[in-house]
TORPA-4810 file (N, C-alpha, C, O; in nm, 3 decimals):
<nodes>
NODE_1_5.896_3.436_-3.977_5.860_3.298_-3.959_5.846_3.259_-3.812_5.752_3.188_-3.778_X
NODE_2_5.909_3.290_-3.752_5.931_3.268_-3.595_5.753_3.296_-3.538_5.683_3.200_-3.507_X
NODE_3_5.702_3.437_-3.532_5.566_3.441_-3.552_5.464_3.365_-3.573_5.358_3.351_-3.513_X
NODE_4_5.522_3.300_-3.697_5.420_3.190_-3.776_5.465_3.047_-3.700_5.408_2.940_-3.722_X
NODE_5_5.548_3.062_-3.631_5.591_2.875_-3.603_5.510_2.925_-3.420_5.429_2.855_-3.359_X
NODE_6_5.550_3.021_-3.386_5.438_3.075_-3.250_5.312_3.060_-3.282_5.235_2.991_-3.215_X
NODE_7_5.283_3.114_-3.372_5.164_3.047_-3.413_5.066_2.923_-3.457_4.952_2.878_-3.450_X
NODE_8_5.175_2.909_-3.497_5.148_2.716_-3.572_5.129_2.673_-3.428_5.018_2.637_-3.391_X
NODE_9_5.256_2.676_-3.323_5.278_2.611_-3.194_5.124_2.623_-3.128_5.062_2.523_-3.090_X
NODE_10_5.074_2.751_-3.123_4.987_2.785_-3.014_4.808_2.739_-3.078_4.707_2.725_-3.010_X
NODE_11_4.826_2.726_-3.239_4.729_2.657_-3.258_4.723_2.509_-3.245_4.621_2.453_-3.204_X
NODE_12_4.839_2.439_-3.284_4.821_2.307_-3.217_4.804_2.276_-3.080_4.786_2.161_-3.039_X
NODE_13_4.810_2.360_-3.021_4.829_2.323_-2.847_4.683_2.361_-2.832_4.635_2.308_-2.732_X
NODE_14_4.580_2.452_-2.912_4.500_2.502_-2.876_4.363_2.371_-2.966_4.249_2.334_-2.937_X
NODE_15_4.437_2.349_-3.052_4.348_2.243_-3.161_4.353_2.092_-3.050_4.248_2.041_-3.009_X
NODE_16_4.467_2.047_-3.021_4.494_1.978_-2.891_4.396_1.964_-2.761_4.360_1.868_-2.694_X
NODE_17_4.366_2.113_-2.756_4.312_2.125_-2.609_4.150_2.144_-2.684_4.099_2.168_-2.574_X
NODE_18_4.078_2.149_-2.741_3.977_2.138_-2.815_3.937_2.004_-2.800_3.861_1.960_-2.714_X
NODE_19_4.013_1.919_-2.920_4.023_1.763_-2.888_3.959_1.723_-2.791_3.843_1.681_-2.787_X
NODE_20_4.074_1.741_-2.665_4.073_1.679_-2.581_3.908_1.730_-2.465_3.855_1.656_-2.381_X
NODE_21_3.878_1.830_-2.492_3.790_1.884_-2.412_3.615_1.864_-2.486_3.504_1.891_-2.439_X
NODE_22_3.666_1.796_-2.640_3.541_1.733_-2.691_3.555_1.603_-2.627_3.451_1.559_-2.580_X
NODE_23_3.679_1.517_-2.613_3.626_1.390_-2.607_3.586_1.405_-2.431_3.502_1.322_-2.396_X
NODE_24_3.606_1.444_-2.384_3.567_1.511_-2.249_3.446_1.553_-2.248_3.369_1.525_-2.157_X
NODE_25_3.418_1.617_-2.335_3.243_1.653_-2.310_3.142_1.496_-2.399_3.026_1.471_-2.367_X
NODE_26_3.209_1.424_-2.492_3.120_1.307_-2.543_3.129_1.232_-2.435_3.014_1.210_-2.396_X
NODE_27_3.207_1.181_-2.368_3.229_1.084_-2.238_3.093_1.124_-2.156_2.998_1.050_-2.128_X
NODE_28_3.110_1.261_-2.128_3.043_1.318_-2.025_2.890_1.334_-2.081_2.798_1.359_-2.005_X
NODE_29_2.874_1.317_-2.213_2.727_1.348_-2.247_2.668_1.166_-2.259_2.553_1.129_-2.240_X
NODE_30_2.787_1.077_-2.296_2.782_0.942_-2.286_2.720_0.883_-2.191_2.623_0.808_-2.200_X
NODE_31_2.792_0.929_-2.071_2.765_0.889_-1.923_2.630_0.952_-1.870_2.555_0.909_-1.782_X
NODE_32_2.621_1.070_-1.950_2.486_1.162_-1.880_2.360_1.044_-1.944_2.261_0.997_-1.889_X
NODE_33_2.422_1.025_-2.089_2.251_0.917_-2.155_2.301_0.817_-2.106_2.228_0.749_-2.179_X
NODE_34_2.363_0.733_-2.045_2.365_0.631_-1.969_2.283_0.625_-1.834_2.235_0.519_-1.796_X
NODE_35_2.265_0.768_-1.747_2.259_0.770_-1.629_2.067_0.806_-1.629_1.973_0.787_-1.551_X
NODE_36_2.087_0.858_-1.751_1.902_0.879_-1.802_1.858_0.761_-1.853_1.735_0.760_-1.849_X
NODE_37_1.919_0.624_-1.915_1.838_0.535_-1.958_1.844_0.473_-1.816_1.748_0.407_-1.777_X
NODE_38_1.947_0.491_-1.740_1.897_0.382_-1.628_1.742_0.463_-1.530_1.633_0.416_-1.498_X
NODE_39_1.801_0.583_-1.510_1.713_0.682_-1.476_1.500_0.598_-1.523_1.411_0.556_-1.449_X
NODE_40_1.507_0.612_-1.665_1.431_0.582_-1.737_1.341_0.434_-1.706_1.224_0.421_-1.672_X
NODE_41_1.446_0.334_-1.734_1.468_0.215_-1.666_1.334_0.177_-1.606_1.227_0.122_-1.633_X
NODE_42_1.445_0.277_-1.447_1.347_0.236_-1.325_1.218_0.296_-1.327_1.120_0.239_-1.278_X
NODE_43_1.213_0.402_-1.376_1.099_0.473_-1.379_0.951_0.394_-1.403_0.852_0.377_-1.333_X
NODE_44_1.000_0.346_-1.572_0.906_0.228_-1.644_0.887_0.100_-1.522_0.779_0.042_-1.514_X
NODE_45_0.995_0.065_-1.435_1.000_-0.029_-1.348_0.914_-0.004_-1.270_0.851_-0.108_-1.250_X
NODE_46_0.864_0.101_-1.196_0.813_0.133_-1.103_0.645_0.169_-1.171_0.547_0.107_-1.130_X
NODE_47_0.637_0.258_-1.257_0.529_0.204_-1.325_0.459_0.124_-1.385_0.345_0.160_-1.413_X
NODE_48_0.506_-0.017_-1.425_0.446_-0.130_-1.425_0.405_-0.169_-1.309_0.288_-0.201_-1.284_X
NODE_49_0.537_-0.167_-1.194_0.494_-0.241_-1.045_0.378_-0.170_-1.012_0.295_-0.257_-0.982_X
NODE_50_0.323_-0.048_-1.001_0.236_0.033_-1.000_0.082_-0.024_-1.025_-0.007_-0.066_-0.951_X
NODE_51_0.099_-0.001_-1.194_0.011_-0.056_-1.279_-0.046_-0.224_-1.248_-0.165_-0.250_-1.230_X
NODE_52_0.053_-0.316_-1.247_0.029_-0.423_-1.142_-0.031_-0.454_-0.993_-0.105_-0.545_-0.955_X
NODE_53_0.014_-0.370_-0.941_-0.032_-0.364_-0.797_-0.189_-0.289_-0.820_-0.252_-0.300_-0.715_X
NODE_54_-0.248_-0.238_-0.898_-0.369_-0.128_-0.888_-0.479_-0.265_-0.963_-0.599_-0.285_-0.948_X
NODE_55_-0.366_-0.345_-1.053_-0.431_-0.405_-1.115_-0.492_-0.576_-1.039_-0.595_-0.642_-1.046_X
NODE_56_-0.364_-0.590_-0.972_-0.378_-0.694_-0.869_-0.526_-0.640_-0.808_-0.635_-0.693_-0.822_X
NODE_57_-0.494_-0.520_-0.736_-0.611_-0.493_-0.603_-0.712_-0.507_-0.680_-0.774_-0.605_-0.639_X
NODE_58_-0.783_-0.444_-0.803_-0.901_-0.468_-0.899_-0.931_-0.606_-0.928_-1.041_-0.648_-0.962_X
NODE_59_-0.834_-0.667_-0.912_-0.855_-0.839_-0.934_-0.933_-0.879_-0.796_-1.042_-0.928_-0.764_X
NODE_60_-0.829_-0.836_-0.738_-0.852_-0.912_-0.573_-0.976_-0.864_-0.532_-1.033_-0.947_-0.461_X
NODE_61_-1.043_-0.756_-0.552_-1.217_-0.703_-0.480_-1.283_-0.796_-0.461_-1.322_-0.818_-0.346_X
NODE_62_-1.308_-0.856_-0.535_-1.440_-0.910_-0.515_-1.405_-1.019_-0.406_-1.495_-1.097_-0.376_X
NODE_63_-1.294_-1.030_-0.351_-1.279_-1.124_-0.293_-1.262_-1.066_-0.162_-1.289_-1.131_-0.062_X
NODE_64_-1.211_-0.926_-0.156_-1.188_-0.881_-0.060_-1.277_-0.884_-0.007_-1.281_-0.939_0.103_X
NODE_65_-1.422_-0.808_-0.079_-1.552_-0.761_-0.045_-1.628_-0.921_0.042_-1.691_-0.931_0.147_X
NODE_66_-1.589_-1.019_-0.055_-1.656_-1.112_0.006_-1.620_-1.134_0.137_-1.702_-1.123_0.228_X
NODE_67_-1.453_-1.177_0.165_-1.443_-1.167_0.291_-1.523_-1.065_0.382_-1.577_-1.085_0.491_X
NODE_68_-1.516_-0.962_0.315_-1.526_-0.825_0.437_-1.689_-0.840_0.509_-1.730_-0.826_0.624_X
NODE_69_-1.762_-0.878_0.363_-1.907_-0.938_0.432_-1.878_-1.005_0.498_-1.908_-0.962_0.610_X
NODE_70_-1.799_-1.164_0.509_-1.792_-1.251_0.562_-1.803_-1.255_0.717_-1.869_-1.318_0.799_X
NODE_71_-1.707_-1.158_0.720_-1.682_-1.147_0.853_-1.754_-1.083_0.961_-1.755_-1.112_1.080_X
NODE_72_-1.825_-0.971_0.888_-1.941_-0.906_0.960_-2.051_-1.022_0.987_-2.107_-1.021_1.096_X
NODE_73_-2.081_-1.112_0.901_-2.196_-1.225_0.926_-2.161_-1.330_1.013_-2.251_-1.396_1.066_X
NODE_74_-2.069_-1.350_1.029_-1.973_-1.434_1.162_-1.976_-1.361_1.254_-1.990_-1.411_1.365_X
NODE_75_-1.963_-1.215_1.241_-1.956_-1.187_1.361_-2.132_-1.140_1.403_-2.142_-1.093_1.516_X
NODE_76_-2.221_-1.146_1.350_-2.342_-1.114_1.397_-2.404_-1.258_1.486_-2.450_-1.273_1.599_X
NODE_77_-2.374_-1.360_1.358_-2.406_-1.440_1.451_-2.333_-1.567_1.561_-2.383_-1.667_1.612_X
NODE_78_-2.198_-1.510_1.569_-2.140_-1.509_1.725_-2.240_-1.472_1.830_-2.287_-1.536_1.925_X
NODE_79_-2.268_-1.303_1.767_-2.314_-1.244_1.882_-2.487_-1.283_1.900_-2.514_-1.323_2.013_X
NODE_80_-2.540_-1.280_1.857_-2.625_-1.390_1.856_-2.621_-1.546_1.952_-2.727_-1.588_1.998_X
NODE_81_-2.547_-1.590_1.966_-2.485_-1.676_2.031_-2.458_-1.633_2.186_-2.445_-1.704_2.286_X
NODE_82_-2.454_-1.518_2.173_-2.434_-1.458_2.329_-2.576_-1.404_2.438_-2.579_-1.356_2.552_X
NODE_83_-2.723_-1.453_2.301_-2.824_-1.431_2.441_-2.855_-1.510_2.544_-2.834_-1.628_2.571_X
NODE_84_-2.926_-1.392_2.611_-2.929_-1.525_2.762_-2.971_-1.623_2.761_-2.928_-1.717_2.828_X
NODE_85_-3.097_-1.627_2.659_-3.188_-1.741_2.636_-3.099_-1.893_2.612_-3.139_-2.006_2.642_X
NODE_86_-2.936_-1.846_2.533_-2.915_-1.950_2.456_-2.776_-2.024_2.487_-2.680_-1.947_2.489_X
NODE_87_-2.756_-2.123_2.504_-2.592_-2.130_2.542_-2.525_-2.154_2.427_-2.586_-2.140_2.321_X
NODE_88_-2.394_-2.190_2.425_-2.326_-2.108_2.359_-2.284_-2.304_2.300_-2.244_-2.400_2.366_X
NODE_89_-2.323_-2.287_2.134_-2.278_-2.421_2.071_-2.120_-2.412_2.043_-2.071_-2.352_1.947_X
NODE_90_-2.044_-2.484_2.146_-1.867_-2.452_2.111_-1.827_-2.527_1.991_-1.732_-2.477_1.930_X
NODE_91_-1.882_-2.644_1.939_-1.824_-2.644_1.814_-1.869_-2.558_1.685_-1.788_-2.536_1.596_X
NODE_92_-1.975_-2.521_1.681_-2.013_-2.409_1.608_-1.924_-2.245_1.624_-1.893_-2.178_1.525_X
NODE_93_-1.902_-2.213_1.733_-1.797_-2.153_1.757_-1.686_-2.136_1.713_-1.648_-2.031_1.661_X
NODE_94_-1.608_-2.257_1.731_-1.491_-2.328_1.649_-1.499_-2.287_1.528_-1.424_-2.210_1.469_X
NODE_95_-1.606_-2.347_1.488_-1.596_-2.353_1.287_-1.605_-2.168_1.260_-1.527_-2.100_1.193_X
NODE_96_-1.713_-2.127_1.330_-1.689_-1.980_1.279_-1.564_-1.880_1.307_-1.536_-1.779_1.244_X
NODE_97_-1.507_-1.928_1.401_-1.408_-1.851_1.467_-1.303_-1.886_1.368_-1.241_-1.789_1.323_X
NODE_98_-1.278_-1.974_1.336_-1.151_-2.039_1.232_-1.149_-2.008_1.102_-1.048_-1.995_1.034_X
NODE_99_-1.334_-1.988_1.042_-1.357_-1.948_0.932_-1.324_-1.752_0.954_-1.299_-1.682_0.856_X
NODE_100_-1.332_-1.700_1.086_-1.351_-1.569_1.077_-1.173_-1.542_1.071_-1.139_-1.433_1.024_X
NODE_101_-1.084_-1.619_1.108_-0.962_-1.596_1.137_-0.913_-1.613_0.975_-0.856_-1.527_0.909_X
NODE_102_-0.948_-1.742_0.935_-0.881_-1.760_0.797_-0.899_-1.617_0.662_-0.817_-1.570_0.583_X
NODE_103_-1.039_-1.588_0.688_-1.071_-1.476_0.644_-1.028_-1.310_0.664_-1.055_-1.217_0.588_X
NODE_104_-0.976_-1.308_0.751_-0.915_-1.176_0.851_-0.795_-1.205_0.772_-0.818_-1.147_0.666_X
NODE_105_-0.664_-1.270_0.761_-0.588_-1.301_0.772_-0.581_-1.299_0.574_-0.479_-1.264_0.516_X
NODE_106_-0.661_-1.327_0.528_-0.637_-1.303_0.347_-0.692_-1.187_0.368_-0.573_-1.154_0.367_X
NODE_107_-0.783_-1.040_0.396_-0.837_-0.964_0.363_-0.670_-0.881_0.389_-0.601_-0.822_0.306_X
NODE_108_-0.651_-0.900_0.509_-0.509_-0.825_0.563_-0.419_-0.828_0.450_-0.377_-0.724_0.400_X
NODE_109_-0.384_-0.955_0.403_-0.281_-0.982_0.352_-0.299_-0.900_0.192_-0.201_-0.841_0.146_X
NODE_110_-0.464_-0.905_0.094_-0.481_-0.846_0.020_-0.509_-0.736_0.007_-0.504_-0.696_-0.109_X
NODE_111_-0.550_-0.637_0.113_-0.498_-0.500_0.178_-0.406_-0.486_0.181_-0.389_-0.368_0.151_X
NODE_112_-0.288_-0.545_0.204_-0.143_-0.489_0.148_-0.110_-0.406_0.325_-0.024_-0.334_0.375_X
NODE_113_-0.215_-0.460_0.360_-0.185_-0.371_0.492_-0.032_-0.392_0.581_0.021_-0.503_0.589_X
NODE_114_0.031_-0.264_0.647_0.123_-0.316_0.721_0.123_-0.397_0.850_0.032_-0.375_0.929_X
NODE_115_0.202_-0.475_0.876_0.252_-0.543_0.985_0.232_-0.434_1.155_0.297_-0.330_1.161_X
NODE_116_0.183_-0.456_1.218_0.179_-0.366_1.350_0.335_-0.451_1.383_0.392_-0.554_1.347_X
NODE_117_0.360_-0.322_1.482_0.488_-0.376_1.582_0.425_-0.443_1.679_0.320_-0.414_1.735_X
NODE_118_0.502_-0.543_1.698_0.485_-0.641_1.799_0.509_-0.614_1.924_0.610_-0.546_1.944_X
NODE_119_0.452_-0.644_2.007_0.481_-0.595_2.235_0.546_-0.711_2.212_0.544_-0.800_2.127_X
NODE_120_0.602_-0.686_2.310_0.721_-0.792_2.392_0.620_-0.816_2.539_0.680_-0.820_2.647_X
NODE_121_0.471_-0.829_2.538_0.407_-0.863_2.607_0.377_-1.009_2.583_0.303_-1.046_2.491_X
NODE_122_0.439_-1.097_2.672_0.393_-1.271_2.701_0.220_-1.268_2.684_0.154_-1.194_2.756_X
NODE_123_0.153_-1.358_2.580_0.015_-1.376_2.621_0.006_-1.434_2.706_0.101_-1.511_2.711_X
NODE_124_-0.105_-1.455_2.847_-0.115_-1.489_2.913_-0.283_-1.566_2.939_-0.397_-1.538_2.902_X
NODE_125_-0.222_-1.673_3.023_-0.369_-1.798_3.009_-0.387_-1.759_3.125_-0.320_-1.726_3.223_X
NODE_126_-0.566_-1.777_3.073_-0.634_-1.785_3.266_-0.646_-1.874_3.335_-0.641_-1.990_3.292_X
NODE_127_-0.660_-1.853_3.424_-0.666_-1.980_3.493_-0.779_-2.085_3.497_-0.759_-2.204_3.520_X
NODE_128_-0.915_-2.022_3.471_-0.978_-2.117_3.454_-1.060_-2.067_3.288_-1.071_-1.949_3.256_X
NODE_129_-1.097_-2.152_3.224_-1.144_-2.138_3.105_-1.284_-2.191_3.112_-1.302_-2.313_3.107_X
NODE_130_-1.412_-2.085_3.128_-1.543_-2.131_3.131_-1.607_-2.074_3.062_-1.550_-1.989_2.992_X
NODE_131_-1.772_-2.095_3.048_-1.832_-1.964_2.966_-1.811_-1.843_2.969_-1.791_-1.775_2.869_X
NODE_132_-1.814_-1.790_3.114_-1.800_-1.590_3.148_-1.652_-1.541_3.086_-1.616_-1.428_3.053_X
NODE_133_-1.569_-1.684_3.084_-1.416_-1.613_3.014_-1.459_-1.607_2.875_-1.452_-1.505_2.806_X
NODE_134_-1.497_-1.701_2.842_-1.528_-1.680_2.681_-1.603_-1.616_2.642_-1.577_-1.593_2.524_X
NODE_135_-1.704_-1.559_2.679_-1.799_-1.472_2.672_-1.718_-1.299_2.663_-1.714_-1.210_2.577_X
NODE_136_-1.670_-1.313_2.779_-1.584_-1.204_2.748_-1.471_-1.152_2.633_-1.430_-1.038_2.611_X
NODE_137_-1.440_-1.264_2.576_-1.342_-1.308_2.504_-1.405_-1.235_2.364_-1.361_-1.143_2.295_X
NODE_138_-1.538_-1.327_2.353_-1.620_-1.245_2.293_-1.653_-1.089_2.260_-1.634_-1.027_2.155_X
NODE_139_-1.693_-1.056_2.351_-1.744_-0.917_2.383_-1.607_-0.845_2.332_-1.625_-0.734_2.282_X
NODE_140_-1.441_-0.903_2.339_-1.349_-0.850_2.297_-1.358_-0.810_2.165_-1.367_-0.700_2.111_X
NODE_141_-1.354_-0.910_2.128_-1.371_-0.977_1.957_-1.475_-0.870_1.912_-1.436_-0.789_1.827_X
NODE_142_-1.558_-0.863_1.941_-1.708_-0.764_1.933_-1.646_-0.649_1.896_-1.628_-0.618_1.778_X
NODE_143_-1.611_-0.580_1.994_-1.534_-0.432_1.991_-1.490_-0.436_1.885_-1.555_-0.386_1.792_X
NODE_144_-1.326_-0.514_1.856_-1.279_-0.496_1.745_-1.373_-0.517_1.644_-1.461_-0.432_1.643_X
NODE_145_-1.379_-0.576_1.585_-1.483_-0.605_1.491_-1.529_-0.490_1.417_-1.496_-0.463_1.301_X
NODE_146_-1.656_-0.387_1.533_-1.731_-0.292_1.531_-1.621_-0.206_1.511_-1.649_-0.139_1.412_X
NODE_147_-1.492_-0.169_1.561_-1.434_-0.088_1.512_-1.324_-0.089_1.393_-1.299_0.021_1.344_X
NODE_148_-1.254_-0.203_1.339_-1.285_-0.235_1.221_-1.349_-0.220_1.121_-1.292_-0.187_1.017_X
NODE_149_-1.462_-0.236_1.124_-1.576_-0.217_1.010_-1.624_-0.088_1.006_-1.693_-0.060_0.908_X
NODE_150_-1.599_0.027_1.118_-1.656_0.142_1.125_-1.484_0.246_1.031_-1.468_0.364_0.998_X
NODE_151_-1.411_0.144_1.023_-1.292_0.248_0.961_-1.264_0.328_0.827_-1.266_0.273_0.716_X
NODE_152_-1.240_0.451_0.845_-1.254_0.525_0.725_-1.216_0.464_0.574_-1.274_0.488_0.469_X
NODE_153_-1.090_0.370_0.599_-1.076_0.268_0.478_-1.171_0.236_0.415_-1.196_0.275_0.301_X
NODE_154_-1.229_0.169_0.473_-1.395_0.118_0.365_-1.496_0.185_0.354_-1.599_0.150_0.296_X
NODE_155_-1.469_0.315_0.422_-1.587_0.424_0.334_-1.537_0.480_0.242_-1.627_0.521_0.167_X
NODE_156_-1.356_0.528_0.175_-1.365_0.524_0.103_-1.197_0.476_0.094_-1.099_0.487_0.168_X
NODE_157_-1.226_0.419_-0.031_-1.118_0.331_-0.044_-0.988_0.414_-0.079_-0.887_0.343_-0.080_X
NODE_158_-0.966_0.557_-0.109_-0.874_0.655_-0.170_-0.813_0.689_-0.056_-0.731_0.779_-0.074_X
NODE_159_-0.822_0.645_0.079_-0.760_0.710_0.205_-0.659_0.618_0.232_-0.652_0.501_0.267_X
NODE_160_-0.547_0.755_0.191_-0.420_0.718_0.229_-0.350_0.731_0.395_-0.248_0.689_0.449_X
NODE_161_-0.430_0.789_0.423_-0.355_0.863_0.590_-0.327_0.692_0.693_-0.403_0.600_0.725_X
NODE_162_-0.179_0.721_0.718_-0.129_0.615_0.760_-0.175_0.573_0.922_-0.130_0.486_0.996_X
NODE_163_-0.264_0.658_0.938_-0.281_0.614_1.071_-0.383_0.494_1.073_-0.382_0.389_1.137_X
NODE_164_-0.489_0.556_0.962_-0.624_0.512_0.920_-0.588_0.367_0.898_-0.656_0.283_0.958_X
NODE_165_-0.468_0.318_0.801_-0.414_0.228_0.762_-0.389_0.111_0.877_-0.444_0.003_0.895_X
NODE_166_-0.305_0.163_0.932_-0.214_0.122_1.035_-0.333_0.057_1.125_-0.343_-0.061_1.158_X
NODE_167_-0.439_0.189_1.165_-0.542_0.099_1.264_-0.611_-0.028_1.193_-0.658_-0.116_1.266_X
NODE_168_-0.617_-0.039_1.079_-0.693_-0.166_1.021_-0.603_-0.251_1.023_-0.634_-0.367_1.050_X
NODE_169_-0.533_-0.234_1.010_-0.406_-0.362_0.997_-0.397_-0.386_1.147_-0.413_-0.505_1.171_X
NODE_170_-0.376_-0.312_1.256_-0.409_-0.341_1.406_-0.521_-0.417_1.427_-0.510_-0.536_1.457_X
NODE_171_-0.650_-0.353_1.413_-0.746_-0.447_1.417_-0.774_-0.561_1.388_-0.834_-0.637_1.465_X
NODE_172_-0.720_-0.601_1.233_-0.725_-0.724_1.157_-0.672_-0.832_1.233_-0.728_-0.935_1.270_X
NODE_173_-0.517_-0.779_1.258_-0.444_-0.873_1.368_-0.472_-0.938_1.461_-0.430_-1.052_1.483_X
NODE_174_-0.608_-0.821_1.588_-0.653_-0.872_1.710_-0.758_-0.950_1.675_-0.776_-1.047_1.748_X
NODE_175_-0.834_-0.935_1.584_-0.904_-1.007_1.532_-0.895_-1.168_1.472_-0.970_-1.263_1.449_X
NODE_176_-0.751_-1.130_1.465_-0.678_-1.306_1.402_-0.642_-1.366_1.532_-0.684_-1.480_1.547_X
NODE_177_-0.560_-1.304_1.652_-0.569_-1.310_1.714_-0.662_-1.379_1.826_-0.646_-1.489_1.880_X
NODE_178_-0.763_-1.284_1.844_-0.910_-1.355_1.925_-0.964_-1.452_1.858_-1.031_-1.520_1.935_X
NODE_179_-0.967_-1.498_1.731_-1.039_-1.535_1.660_-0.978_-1.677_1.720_-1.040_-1.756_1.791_X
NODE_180_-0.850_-1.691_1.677_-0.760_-1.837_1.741_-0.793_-1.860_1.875_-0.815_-1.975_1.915_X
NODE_181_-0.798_-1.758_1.953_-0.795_-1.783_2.103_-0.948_-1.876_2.120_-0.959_-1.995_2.149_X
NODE_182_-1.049_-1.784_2.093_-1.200_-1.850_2.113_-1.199_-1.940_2.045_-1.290_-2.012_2.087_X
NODE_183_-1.141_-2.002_1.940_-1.141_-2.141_1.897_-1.084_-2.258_1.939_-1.108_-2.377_1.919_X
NODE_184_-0.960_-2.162_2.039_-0.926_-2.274_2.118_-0.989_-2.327_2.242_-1.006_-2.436_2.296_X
NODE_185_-1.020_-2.181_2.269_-1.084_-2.217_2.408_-1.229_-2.295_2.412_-1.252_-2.364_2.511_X
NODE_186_-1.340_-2.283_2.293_-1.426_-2.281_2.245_-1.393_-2.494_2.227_-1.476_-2.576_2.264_X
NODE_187_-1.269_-2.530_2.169_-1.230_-2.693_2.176_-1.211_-2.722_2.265_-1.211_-2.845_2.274_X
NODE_188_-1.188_-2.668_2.358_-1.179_-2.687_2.496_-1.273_-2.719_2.596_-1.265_-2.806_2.682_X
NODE_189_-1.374_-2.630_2.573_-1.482_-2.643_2.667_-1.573_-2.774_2.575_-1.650_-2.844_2.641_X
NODE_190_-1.561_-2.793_2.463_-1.671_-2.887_2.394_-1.594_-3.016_2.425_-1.662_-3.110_2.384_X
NODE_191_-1.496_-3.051_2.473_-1.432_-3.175_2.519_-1.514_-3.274_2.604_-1.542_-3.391_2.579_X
NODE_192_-1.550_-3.190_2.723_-1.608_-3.247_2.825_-1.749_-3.292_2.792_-1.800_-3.394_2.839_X
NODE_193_-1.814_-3.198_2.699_-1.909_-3.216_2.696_-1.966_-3.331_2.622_-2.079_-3.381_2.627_X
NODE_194_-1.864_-3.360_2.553_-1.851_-3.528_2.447_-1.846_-3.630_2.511_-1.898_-3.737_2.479_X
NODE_195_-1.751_-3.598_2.651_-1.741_-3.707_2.721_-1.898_-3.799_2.781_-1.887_-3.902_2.847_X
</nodes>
């Protein structure tokens, strides 16, 4: 009997340790489908946001596109505005420059484009504000513009390379940028001329 009660002993201790090493593995398979539905969760989370965002931008085209014309036709006939023959109508200026800024400024924003880092460079005023400054101001505006519109982004819209990115979202900016400046300066010079 002694045998048999060693035995009895060593199967309960062993039926015991079974037990205990199932409810140890259900916990643990518990916690594992817990850690997969959240897993899961986000997954679906991130694929809607996805699906949304692809679906947003398909919404937003046609608006983008319109701007994107927009702005090329503002900016042609700015430049237009810059022959010798012709001086330069500053409230017409104004209106396009404000219309080219308001427009820059939703295309950016529905591009999803990033934020450039900011200089810790003070803008700085000239001292005198006449046609040849604004003109130049222009000719700024110009550049960007032309290089803007020449960016691999809008030839094809599948380009991810962050530089490509990054420069449109740069551009867009100087463009919002100049765009304010010549409108101010542009109210500026048409002051006098009211007088």
């Amino acid at each position: 009997m002694s045998n048999w009660r060693k035995f009895a002993k060593r199967s309960v201790v062993l039926f015991c340790m079974l037990l205990a090493v199932s409810a140890a593995a259900r916990s643990q398979t518990r916690e594992n489908n817990r850690t997969l539905d959240e897993y899961d969760r986000t997954l679906n989370v991130m694929k809607n946001d996805a699906k949304a965002a692809t679906e947003r931008r398909r919404n937003l085209f046609p608006q983008i596109n319109e701007d994107f014309q927009r702005i090329q036709m503002i900016h042609n006939e700015i430049v237009r505005m810059l022959q010798p023959d012709k001086g330069l109508n500053y409230d017409r200026l104004a209106d396009l420059t404000g219309d080219m800024k308001k427009r820059s400024a939703r295309l950016r924003e529905n591009l999803a484009l990033p934020q450039p880092e900011k200089t810790n460079t003070p803008p700085t005023q000239p001292e005198t504000i006449d046609d040849v400054h604004l003109k130049k101001t222009i000719a700024d505006l110009h550049d960007v513009i032309v290089t803007f519109v020449a960016n691999p982004l809008f030839k094809n819209l599948g380009v991810v390379d962050a530089k490509v990115v990054d420069a449109a979202g740069e551009n867009l900016v100087d463009i919002i940028d100049l765009s304010e400046k010549i409108k101010r300066e542009a109210k500026l010079l048409s002051k006098p001329a009211k007088d």
